[in-house]
C-alpha positions as CSV (number, residue, x, y, z in Angstrom):
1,X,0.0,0.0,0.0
2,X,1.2,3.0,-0.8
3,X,1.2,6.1,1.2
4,X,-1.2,7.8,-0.8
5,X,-3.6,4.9,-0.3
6,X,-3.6,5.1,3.4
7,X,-6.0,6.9,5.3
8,X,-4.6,8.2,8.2
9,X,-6.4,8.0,11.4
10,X,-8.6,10.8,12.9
11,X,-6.9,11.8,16.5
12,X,-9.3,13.1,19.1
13,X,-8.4,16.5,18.9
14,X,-8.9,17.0,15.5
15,X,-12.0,15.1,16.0
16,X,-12.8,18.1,19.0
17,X,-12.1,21.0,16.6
18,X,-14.4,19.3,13.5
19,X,-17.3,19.5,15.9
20,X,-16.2,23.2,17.3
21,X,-16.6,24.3,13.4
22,X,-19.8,22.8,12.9
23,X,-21.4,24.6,16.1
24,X,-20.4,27.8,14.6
25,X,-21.7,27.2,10.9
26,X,-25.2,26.2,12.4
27,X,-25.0,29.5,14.6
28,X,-24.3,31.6,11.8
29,X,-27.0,29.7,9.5
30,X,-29.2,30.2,12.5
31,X,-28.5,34.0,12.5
32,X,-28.8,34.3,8.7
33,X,-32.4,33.0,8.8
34,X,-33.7,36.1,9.9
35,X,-33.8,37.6,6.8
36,X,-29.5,37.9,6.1
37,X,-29.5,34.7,4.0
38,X,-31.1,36.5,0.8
39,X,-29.4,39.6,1.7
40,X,-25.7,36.7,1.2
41,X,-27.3,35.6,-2.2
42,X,-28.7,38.6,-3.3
43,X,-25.0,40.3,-2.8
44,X,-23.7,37.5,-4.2
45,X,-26.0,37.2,-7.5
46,X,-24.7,41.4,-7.4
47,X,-21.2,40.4,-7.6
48,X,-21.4,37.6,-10.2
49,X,-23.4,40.2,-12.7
50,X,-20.7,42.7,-12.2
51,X,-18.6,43.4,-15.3
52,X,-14.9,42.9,-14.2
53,X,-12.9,45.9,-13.6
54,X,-15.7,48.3,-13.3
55,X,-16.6,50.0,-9.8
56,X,-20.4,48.4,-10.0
57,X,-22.9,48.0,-12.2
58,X,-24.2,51.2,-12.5
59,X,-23.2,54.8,-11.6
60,X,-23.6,58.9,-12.7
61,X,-22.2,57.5,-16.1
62,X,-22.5,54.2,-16.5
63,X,-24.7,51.3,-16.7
64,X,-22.7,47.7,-17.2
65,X,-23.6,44.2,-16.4
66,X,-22.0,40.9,-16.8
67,X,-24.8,38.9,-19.5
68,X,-25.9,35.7,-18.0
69,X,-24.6,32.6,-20.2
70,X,-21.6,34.0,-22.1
71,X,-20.3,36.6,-19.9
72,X,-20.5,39.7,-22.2
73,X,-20.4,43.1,-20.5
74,X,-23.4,44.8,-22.2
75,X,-24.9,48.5,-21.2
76,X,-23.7,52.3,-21.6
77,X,-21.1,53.8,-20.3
78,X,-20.3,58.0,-20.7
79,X,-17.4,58.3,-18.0
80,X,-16.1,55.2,-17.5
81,X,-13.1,54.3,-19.2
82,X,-13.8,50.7,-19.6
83,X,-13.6,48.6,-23.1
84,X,-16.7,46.0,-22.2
85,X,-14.1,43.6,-21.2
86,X,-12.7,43.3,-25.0
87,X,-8.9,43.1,-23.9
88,X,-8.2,44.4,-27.3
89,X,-5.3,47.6,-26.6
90,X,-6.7,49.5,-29.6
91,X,-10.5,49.4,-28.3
92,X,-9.4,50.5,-24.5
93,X,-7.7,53.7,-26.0
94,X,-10.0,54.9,-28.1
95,X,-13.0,54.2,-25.4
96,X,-10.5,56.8,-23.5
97,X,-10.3,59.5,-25.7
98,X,-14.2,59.9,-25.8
99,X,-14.5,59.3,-21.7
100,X,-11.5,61.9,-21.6
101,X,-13.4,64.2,-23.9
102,X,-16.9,63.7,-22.3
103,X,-15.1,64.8,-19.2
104,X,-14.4,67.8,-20.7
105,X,-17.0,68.4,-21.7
106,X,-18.7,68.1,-18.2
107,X,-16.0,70.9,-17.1
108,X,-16.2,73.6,-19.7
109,X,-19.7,74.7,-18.1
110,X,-21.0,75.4,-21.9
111,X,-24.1,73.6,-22.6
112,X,-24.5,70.2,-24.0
113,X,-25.9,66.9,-25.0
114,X,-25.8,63.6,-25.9
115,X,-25.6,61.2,-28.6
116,X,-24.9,57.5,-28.3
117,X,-23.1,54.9,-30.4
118,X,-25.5,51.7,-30.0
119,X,-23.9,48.6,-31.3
120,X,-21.7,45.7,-30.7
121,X,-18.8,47.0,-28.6
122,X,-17.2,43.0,-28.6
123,X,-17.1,40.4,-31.2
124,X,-16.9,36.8,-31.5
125,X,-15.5,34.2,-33.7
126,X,-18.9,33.8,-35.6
127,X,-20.1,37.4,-35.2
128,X,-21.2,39.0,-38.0
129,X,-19.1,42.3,-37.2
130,X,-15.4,41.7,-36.5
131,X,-13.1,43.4,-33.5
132,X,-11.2,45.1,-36.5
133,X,-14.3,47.4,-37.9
134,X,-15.8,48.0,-34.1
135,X,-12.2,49.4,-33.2
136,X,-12.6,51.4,-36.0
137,X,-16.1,52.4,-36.0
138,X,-15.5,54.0,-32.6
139,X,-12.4,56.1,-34.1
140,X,-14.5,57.6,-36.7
141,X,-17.5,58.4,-34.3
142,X,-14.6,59.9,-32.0
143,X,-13.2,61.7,-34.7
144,X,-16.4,63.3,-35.4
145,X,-16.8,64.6,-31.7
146,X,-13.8,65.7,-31.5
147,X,-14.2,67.8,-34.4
148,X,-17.5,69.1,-33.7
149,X,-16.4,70.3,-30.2
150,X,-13.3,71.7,-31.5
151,X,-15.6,74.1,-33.4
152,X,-15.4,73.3,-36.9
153,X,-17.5,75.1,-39.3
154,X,-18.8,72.0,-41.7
155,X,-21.5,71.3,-39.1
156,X,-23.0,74.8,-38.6
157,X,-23.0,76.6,-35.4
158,X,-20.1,74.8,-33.3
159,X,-23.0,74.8,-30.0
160,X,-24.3,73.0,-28.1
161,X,-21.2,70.7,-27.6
162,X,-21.6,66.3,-27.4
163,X,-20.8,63.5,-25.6
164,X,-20.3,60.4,-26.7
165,X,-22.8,57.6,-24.9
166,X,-20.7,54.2,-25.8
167,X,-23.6,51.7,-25.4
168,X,-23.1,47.8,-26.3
169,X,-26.0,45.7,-27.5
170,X,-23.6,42.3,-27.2
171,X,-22.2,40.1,-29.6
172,X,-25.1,39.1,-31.5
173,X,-27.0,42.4,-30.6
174,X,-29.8,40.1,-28.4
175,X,-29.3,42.1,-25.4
176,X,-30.8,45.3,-26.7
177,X,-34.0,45.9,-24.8
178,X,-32.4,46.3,-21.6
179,X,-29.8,48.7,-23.4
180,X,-32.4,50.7,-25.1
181,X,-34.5,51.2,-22.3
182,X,-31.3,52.3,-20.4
183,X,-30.6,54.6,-23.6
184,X,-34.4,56.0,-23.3
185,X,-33.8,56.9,-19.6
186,X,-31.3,59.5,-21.0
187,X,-33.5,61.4,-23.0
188,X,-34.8,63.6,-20.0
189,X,-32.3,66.1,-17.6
190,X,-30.5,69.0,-18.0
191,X,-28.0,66.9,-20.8
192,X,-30.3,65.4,-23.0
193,X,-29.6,62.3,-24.9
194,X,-31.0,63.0,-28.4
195,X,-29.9,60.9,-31.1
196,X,-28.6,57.1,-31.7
197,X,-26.0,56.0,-34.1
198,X,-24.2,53.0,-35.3
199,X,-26.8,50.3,-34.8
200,X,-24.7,47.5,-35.5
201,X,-25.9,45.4,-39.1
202,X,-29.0,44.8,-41.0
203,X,-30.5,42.3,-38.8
204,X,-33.9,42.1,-37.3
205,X,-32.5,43.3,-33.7
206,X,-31.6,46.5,-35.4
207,X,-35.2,47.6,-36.8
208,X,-37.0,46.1,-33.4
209,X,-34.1,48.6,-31.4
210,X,-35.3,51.4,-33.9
211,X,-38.7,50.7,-33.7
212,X,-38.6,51.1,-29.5
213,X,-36.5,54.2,-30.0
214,X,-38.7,56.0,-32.4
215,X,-42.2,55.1,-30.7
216,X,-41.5,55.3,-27.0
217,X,-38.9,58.2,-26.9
218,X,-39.0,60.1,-30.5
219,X,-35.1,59.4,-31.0
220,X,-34.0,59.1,-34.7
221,X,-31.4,56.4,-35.1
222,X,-28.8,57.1,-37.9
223,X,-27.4,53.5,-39.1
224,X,-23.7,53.9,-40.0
225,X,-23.5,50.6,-42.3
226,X,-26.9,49.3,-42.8
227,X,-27.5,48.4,-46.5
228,X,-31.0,45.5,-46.3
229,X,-33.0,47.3,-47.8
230,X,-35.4,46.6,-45.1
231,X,-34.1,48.3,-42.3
232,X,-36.6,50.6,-41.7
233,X,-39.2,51.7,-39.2
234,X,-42.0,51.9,-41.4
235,X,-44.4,49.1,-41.5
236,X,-47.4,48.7,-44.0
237,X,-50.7,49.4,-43.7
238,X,-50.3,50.5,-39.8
239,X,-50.8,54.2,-39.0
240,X,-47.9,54.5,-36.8
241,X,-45.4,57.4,-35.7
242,X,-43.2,59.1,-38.8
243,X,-40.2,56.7,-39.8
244,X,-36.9,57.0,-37.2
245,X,-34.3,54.9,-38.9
246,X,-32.1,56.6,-41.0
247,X,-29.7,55.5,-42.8
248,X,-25.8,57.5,-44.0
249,X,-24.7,54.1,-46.5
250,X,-25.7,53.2,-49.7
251,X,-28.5,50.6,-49.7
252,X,-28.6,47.1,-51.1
253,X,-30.5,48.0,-54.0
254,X,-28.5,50.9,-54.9
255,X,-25.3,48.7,-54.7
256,X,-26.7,46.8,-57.4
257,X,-28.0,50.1,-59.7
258,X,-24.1,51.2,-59.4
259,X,-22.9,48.3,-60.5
260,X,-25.2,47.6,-63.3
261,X,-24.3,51.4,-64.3
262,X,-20.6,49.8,-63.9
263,X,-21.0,46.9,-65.6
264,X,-22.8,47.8,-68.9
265,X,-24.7,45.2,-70.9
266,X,-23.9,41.5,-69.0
267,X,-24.7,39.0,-71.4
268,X,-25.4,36.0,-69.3
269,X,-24.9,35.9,-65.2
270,X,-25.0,33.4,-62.1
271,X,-26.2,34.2,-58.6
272,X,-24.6,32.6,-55.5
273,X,-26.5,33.6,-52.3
274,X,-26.8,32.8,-48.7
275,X,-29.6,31.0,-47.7
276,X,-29.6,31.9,-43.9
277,X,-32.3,34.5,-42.8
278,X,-30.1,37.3,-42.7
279,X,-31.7,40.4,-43.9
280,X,-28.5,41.7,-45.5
281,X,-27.9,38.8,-47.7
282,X,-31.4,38.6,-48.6
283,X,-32.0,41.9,-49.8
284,X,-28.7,41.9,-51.6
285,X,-30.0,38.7,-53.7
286,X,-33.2,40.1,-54.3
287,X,-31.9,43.1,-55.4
288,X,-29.7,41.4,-57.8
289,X,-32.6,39.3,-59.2
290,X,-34.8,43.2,-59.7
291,X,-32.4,45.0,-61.1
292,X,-30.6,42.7,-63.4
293,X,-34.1,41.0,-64.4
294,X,-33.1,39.7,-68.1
295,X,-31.0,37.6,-66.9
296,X,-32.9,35.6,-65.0
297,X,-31.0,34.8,-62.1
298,X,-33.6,32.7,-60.2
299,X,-33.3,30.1,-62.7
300,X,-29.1,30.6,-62.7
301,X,-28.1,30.1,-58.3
302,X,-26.6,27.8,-56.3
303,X,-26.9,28.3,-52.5
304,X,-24.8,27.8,-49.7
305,X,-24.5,28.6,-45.8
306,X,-22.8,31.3,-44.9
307,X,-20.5,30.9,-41.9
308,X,-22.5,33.7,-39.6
309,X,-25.3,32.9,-37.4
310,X,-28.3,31.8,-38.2
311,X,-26.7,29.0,-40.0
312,X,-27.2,25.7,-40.1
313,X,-25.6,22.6,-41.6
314,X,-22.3,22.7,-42.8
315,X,-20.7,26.1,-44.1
316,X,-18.6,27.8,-46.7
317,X,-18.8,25.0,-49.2
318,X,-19.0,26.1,-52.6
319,X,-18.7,23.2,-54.6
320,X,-22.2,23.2,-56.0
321,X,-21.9,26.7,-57.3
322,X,-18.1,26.2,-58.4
323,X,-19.8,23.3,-60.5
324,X,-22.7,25.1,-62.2
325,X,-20.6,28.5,-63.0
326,X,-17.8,25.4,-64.8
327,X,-21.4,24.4,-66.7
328,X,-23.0,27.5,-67.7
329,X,-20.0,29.9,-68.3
330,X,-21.7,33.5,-66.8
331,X,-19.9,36.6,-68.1
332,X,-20.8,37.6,-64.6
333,X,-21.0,35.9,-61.2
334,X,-22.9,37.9,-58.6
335,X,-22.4,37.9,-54.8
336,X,-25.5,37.9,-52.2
337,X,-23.3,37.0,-49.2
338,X,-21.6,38.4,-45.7
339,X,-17.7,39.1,-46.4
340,X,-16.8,36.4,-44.3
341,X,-17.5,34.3,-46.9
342,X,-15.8,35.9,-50.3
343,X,-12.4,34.4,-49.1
344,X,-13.8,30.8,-49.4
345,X,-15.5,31.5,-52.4
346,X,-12.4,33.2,-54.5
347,X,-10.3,30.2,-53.6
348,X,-13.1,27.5,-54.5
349,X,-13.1,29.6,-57.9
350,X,-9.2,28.6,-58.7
351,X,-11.0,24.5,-59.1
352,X,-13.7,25.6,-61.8
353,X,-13.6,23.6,-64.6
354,X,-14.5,23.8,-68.5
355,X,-14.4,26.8,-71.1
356,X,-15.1,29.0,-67.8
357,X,-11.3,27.9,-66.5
358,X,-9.1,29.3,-69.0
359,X,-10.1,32.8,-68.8
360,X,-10.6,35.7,-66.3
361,X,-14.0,35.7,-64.4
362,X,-15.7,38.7,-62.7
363,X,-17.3,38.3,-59.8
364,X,-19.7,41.5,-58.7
365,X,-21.1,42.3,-55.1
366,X,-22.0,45.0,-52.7
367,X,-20.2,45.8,-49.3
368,X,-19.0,48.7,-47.0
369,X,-15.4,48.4,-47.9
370,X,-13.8,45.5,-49.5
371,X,-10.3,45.4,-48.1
372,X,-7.5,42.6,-50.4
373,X,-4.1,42.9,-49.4
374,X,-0.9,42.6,-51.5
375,X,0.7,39.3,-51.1
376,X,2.7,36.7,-53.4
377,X,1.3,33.3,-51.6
378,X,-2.4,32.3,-51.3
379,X,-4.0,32.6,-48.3
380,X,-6.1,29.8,-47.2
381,X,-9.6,28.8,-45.8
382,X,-11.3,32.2,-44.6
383,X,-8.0,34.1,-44.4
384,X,-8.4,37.7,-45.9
385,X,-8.3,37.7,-49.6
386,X,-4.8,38.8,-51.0
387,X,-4.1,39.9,-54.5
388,X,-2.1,36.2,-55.4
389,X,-5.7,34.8,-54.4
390,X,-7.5,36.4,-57.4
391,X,-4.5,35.7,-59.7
392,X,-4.7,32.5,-58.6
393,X,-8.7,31.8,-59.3
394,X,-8.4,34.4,-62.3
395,X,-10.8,36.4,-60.5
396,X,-11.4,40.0,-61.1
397,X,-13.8,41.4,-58.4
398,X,-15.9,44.3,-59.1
399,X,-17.8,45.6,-55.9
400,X,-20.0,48.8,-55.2
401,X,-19.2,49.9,-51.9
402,X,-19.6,53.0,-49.7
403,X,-16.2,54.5,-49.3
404,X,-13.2,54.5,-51.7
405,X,-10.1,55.5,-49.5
406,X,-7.3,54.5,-51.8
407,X,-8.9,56.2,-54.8
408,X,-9.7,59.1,-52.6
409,X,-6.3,59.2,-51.6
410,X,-5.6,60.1,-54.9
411,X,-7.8,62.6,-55.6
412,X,-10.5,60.7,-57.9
413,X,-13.8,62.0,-57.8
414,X,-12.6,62.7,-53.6
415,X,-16.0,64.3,-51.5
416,X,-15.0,67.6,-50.3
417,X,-15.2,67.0,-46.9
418,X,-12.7,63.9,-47.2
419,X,-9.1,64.9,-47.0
420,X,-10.4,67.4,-44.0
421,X,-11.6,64.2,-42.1
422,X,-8.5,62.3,-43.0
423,X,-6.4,65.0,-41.2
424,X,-8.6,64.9,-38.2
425,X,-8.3,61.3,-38.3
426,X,-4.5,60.8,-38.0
427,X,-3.7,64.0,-36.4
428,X,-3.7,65.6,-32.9
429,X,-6.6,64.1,-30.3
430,X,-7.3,61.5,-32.9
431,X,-4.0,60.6,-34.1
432,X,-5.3,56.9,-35.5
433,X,-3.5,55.0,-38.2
434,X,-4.3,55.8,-41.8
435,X,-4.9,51.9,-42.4
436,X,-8.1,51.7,-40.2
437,X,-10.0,53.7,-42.9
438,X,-9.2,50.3,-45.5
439,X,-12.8,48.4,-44.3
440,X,-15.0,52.0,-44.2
441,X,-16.2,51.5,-41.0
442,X,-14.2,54.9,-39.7
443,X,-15.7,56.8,-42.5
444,X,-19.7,55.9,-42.4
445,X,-19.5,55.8,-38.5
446,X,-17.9,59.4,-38.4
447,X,-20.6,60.4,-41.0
448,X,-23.7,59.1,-39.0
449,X,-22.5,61.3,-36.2
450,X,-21.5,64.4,-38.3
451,X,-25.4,63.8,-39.5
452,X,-27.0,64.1,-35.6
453,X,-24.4,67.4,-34.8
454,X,-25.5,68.8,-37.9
455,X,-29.4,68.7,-37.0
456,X,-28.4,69.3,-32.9
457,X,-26.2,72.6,-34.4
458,X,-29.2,73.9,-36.7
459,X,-32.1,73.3,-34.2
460,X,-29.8,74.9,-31.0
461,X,-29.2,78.1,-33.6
462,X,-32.9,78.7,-34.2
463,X,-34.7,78.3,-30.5
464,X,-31.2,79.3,-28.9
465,X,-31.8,76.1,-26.4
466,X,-31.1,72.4,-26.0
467,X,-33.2,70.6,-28.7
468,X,-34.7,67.5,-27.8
469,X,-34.9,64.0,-29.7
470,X,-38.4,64.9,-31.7
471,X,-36.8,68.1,-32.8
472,X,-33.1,66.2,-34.2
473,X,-35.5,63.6,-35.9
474,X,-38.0,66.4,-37.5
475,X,-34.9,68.1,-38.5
476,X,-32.9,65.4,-40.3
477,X,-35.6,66.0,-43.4
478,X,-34.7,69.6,-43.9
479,X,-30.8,69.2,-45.9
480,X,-32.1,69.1,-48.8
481,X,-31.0,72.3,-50.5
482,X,-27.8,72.2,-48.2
483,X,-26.9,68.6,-47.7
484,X,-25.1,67.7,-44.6
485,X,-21.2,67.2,-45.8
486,X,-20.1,63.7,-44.9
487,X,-16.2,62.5,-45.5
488,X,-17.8,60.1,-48.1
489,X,-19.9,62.9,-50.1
490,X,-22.7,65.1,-49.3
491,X,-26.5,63.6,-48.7
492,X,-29.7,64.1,-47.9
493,X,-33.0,63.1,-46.7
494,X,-36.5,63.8,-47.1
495,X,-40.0,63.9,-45.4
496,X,-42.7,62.9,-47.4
497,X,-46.2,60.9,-47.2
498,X,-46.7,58.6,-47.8
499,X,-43.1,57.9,-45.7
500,X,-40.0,57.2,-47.7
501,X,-37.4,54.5,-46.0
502,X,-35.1,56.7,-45.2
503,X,-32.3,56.1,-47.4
504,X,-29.7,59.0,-48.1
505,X,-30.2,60.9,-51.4
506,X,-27.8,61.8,-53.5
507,X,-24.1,60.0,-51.7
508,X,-21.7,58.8,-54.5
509,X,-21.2,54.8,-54.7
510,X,-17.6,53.9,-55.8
511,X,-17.4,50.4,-57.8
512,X,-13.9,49.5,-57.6
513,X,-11.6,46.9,-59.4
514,X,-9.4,44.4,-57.9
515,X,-6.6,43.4,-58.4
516,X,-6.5,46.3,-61.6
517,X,-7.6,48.6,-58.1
518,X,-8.9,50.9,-60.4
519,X,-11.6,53.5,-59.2
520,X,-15.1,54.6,-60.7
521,X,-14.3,58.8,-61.8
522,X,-18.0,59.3,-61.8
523,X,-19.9,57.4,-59.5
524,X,-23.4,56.3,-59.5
525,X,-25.5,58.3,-56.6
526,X,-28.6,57.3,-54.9
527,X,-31.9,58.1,-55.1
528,X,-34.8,58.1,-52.8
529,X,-36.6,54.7,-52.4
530,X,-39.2,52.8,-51.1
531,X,-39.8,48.8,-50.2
532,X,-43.1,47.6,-51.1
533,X,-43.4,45.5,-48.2
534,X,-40.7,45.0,-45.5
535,X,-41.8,42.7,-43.9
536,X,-42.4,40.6,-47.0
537,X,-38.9,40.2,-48.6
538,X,-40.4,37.0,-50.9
539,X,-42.3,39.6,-52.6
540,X,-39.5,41.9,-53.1
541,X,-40.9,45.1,-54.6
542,X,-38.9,48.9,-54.8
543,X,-39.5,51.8,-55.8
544,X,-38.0,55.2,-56.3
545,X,-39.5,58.2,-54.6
546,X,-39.1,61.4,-56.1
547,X,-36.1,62.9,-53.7
């Protein structure tokens, strides 16, 4: 037997001391009884909802808790300089340049109020928005604040001054009822919160979030990067409150009017779309199906799952459609996915077989910003395309997109307000690198904020006080003979009945080449429009509104 077998036996003393312990336990169970025991697992609960590192879960500026299940730090936060828990070194600084700012703002004595970023602050493996774009959504809504405040001239009289109300919906954006409500409890005081940006993607959580906003509080919400062209508040036949989702990016369905303007006459064409419920990938199909209707396309697809939740089965397998574009030999192969997904896709393209192998194919899609590095090896599985990729597949990828930084850069067809932004954006309180504007996410989250100082600047200039959220939403319609000057172009919207969607009017949409990385000189712009039904995307019906 060895001596870890042997149980050693208990002496009386040790024996004497057991029973001592017990005798106290039962008297302080005994005490506890009275009423301290749920006061123990109430504290307790307390603790175990806290988000780590913060002083509490709520305060003056902050509301945080720990989210049952997988531990995300959701809520709002104003003065806290705390990152959600995303240990990400980029995120934590540029969370403290807006608390630093906000508490600046608190000591200058000048009036002021509030506008929140609403969206996921964290990401996960699946997520549908990365930790890359959230760092740098944050920069460009930062870089907005920090310019309005400074007392620039582009967004009309430089008063009242903003804070910045960081507010995470989660991961998966589930989480924001509780956040909203927390948001709508900001609307009232002497610092008003009177506007929402970001709202994360074109999901369904996003429109229900805008929805609550609108109805129960009046606050407009200014999507950054929506694009389904479903992502609005209004809803058919229901005589409900005026529309409160606008929107500062180019939608689905004019994505796919710039690229048909790109494109020119397609002679035949294949569709390979996403099947999950995702409203982005949906309308993007659809809109692909309206606008380039001679072709076809429902009887030319192949479907796969795309790698994002909802998903099911296996994903990122693109044999089937690999098979049918080596069959039918498109001119042009159209995108209706999440960009998760393009890197799979590219490389299943090198294996295509038939007349289709031997020469260059073009593959067309809409996104924000489509980002393909230089590189002289292939990249593998969901790895971020590279330029050897497309060579590779002999792929040339034409995609309509909201921003154009590298053709910008160089001065083709650049917005005025660009090259101002980009100075802002690498210099002084901002001081960011110049490659976080690649993906767009800086630029369209800077201009969704620009949008809400423009309308809090115009409405504090006329009544000489502190607007409220009714009076930023009513005044968002009035730009149209003086659009509001975003770093991707100047846009507009308009009020009209029977209620538009909301879409900006009259933004540029860049269609740029890769790998030639040539740049559209005269880009398509958008229009008003209208769904027919959005809550019925199998009948997929739009129309354009006179803007």
């Amino acid at each position: 037997m060895t001596e870890t077998d042997y149980s050693y036996p208990e002496r009386p003393a040790t024996r004497a001391r057991g029973r001592r312990r017990l005798l106290v336990l039962a008297a302080i169970v005994v005490l506890l009884l009275g009423g301290g025991t749920w006061w123990l697992v109430d504290h307790l609960a307390a603790k175990a909802a806290e988000c780590p590192g913060t002083p509490g879960q709520a305060g003056d500026g902050h509301a945080l808790s720990r989210r049952a299940g997988d531990g995300q730090c959701i809520g709002w936060l104003v003065d806290l300089p705390y990152a959600f828990g995303s240990d990400d070194t980029a995120m934590s600084a540029v969370v403290k340049k807006i608390v630093d700012e906000n508490q600046r703002v608190a000591r200058t004595g000048e009036p002021y109020v509030r506008v929140a970023v609403l969206m996921p602050m964290t990401a996960k493996p699946d997520s549908k928005l990365a930790a890359g774009p959230i760092v740098h959504a944050i920069e460009g809504a930062y870089t907005a604040q920090a310019r309005t405040n400074a007392g620039i001239t582009a967004y009309g009289d430089p008063k009242p001054l903003v804070q910045l109300v960081l507010a995470n919906v989660g991961a998966d954006q589930a989480s924001w009822p509780d956040v909203v409500t927390e948001l709508g409890g900001l609307t009232t005081g002497e610092h008003p919160l009177v506007a929402v940006t970001g709202m994360g993607v074109s999901v369904p959580q996003t429109r229900d979030a805008a929805k609550q906003l609108n109805a129960r509080w009046h606050l407009p919400s200014i999507g950054s990067v929506l694009t389904s062209d479903d992502m609005t508040t209004r809803e058919t036949g229901i005589a409900s409150d005026k529309p409160g989702l606008f929107k500062v990016s180019p939608s689905n369905h004019a994505y796919v009017e710039a690229l048909a303007g790109s494109l020119g006459t397609v002679a035949t064409g294949f569709l390979v779309r996403d099947r999950n419920h995702d409203n982005y990938v949906q309308t993007l199909g659809a809109a692909f199906v309206d606008v380039f209707a001679s072709l076809s396309l429902n009887n030319h697809q192949a479907w796969f799952n795309g790698s994002t939740p909802p998903s099911t089965g296996s994903t990122g397998l693109f044999q089937d459609a690999v098979n049918s574009i080596s069959i039918e030999d498109p001119s042009v192969v159209f995108y209706a996915g999440r960009d998760a997904d393009l890197p799979r896709l590219v490389r299943s393209l090198k294996f295509r077989r038939g007349p289709s192998a031997g020469r260059q194919l073009v593959l067309a899609t809409g996104i924000t910003g489509l980002v393909i590095t230089p590189g002289d090896q292939p990249g593998a599985d969901a790895e971020p395309l590279n330029t050897q990729d497309l060579l590779d597949a002999k792929v040339t990828i034409v995609a309509a997109s909201s921003t154009d930084p590298e053709g910008w850069a160089e001065g083709i067809a650049a917005p005025a307000q660009y090259n101002a932004f980009v100075s802002a954006f690498t210099t002084g309180s901002a001081g960011f690198p110049k490659a976080d504007l690649a993906d767009g996410y800086a630029i369209m989250h800077h201009d969704a904020v620009a949008a809400a100082v423009t309308a809090i600047h115009s409405v504090y200039s006329q009544k000489q006080a502190l607007p409220g959220p009714a009076d930023i939403r009513d005044q968002l319609t009035a730009y149209r003979d003086t659009p509001i000057r975003g770093a991707a172009g100047d846009f507009y919207w308009t009020e009209q009945q029977p209620a538009n969607d909301l879409w900006p009017i009259g933004r540029p949409v860049p269609v740029l080449t890769f790998p030639a990385a040539s740049h559209q000189s005269a880009p398509y712009k958008t229009q008003c429009q209208t769904l027919g039904d959005p809550q019925q995307l199998d009948h997929y019906r739009l129309d354009h509104c006179a803007g």
